[in-house]
N, CA and C atoms as a LAMMPS dump frame, in Angstrom:
ITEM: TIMESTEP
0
ITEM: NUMBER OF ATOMS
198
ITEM: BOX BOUNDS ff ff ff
-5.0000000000000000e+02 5.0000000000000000e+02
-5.0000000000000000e+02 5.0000000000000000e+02
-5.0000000000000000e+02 5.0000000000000000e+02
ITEM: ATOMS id mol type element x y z
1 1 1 N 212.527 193.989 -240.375
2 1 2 C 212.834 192.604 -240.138
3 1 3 C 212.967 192.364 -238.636
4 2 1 N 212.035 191.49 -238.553
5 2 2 C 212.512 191.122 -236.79
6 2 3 C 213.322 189.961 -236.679
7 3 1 N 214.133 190.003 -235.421
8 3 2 C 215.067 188.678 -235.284
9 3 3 C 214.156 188.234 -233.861
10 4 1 N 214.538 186.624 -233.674
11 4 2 C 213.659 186.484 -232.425
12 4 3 C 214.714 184.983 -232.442
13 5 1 N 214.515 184.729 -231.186
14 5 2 C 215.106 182.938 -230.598
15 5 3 C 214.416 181.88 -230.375
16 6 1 N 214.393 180.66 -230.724
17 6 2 C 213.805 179.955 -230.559
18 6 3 C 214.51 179.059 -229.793
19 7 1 N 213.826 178.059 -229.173
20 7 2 C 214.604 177.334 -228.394
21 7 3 C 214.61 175.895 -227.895
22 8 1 N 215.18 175.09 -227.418
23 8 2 C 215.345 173.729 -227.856
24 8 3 C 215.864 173.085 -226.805
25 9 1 N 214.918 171.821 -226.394
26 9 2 C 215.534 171.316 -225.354
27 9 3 C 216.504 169.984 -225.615
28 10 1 N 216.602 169.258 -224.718
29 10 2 C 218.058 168.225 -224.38
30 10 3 C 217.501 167.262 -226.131
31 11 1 N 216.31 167.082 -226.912
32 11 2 C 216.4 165.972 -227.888
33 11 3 C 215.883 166.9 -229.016
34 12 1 N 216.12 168.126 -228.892
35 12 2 C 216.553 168.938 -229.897
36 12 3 C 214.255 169.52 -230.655
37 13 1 N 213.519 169.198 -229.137
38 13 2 C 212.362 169.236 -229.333
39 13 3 C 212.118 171.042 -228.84
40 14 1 N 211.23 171.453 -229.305
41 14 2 C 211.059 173.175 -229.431
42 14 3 C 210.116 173.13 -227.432
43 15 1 N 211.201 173.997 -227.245
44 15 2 C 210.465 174.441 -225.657
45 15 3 C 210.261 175.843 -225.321
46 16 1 N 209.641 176.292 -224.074
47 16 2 C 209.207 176.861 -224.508
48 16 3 C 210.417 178.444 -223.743
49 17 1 N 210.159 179.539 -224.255
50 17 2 C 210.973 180.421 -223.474
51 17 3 C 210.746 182.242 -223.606
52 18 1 N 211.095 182.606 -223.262
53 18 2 C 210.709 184.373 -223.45
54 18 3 C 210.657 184.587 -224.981
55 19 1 N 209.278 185.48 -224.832
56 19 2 C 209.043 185.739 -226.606
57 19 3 C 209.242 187.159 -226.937
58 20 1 N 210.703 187.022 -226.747
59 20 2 C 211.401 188.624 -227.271
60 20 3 C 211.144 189.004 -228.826
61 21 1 N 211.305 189.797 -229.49
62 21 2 C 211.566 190.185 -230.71
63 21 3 C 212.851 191.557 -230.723
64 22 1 N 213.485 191.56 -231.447
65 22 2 C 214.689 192.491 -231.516
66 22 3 C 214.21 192.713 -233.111
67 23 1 N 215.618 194.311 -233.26
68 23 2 C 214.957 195.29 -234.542
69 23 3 C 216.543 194.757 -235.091
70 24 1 N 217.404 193.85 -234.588
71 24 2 C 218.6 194.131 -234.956
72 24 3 C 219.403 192.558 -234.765
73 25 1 N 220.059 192.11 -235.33
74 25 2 C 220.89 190.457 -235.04
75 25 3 C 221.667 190.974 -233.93
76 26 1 N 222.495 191.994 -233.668
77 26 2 C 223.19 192.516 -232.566
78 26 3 C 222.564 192.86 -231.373
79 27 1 N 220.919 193.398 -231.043
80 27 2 C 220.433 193.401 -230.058
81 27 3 C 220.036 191.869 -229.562
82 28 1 N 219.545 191.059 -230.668
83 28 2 C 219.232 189.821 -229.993
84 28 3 C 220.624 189.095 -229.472
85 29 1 N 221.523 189.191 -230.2
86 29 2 C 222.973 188.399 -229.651
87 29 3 C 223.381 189.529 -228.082
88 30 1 N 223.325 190.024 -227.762
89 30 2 C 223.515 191.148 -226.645
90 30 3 C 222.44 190.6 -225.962
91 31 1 N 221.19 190.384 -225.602
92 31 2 C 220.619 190.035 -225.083
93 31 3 C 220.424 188.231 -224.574
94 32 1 N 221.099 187.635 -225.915
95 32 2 C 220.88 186.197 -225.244
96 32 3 C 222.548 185.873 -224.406
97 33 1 N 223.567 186.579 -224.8
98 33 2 C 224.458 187.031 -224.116
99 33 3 C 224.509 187.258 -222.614
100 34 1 N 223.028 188.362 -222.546
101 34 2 C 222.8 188.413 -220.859
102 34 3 C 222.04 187.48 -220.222
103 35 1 N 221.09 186.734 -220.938
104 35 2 C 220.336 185.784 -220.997
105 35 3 C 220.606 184.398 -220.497
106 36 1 N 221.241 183.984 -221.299
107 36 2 C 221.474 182.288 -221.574
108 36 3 C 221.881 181.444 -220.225
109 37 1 N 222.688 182.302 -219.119
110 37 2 C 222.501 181.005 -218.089
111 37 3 C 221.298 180.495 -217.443
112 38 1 N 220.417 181.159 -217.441
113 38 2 C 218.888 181.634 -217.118
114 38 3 C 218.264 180.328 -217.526
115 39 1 N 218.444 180.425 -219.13
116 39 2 C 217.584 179.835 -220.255
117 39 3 C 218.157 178.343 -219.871
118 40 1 N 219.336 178.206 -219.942
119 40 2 C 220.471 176.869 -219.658
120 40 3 C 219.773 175.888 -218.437
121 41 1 N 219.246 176.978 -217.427
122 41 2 C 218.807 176.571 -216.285
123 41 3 C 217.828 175.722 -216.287
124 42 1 N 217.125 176.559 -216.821
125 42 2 C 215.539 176.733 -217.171
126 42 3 C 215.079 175.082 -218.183
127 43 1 N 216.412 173.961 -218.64
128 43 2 C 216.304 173.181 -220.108
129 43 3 C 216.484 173.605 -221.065
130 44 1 N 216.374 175.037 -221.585
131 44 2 C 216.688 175.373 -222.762
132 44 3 C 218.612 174.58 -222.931
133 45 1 N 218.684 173.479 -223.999
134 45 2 C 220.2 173.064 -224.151
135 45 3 C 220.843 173.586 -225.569
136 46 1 N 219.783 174.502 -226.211
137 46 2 C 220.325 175.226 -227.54
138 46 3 C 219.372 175.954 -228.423
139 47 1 N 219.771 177.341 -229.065
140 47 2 C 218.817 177.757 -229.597
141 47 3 C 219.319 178.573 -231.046
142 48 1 N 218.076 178.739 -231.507
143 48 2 C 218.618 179.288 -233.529
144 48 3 C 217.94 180.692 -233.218
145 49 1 N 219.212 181.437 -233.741
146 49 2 C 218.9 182.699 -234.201
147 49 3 C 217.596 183.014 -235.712
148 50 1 N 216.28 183.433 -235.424
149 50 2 C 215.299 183.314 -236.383
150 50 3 C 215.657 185.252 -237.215
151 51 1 N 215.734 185.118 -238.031
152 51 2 C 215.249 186.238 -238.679
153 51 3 C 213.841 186.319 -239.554
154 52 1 N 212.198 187.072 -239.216
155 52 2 C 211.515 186.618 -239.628
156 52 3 C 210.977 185.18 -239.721
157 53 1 N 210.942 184.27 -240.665
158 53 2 C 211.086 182.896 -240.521
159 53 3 C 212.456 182 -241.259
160 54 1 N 213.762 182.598 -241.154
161 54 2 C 214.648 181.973 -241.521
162 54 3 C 215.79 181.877 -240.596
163 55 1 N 216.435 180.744 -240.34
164 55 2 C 217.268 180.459 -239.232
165 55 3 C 218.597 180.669 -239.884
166 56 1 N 219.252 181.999 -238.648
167 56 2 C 220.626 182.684 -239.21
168 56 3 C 221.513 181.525 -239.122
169 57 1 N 221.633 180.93 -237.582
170 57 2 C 222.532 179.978 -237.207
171 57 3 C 221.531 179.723 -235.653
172 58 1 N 222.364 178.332 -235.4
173 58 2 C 222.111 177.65 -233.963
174 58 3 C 222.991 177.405 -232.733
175 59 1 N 222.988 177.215 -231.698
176 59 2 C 224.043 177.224 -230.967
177 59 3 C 223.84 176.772 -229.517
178 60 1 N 224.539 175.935 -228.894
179 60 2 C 224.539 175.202 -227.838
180 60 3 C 224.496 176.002 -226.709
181 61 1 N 223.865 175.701 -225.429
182 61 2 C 223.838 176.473 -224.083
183 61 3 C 224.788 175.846 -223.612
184 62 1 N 225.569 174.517 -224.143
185 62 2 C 225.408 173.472 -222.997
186 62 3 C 227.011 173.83 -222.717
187 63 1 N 227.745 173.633 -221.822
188 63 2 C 229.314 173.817 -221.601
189 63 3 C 230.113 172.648 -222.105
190 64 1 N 231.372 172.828 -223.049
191 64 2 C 231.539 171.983 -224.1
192 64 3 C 232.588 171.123 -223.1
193 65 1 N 232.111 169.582 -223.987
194 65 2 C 233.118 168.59 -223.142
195 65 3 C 234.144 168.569 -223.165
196 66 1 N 234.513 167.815 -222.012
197 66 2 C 235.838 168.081 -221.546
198 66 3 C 237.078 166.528 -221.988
């Protein structure tokens, strides 16, 4: 099973970003971990954890309001 990220800009439209694949949900979370201010930078404002073609969960880059 591969896990991989997909990713999503500010109106929730698919953009585009590194096309990793991981053997493990824990290597991809460890990696977008080291990742994500990068991606944040870059427009990515949120992205879904894919396993194969099913989405584990999703989750915001963005820093939560204040």
């Amino acid at each position: 099973m591969a896990w991989s990220w997909r990713y999503e800009g500010t109106n929730g439209e698919s953009v585009e970003g590194p096309a990793e694949s991981f053997g493990s949900q824990a290597d991809a979370e460890s990696w977008i971990g080291q990742t994500w201010r990068e991606l944040a930078a870059s427009g990515v404002t949120s992205v879904a954890l894919v396993e194969d073609d099913r989405v584990e969960y999703r989750m915001s880059l963005l820093p939560p309001a204040k």
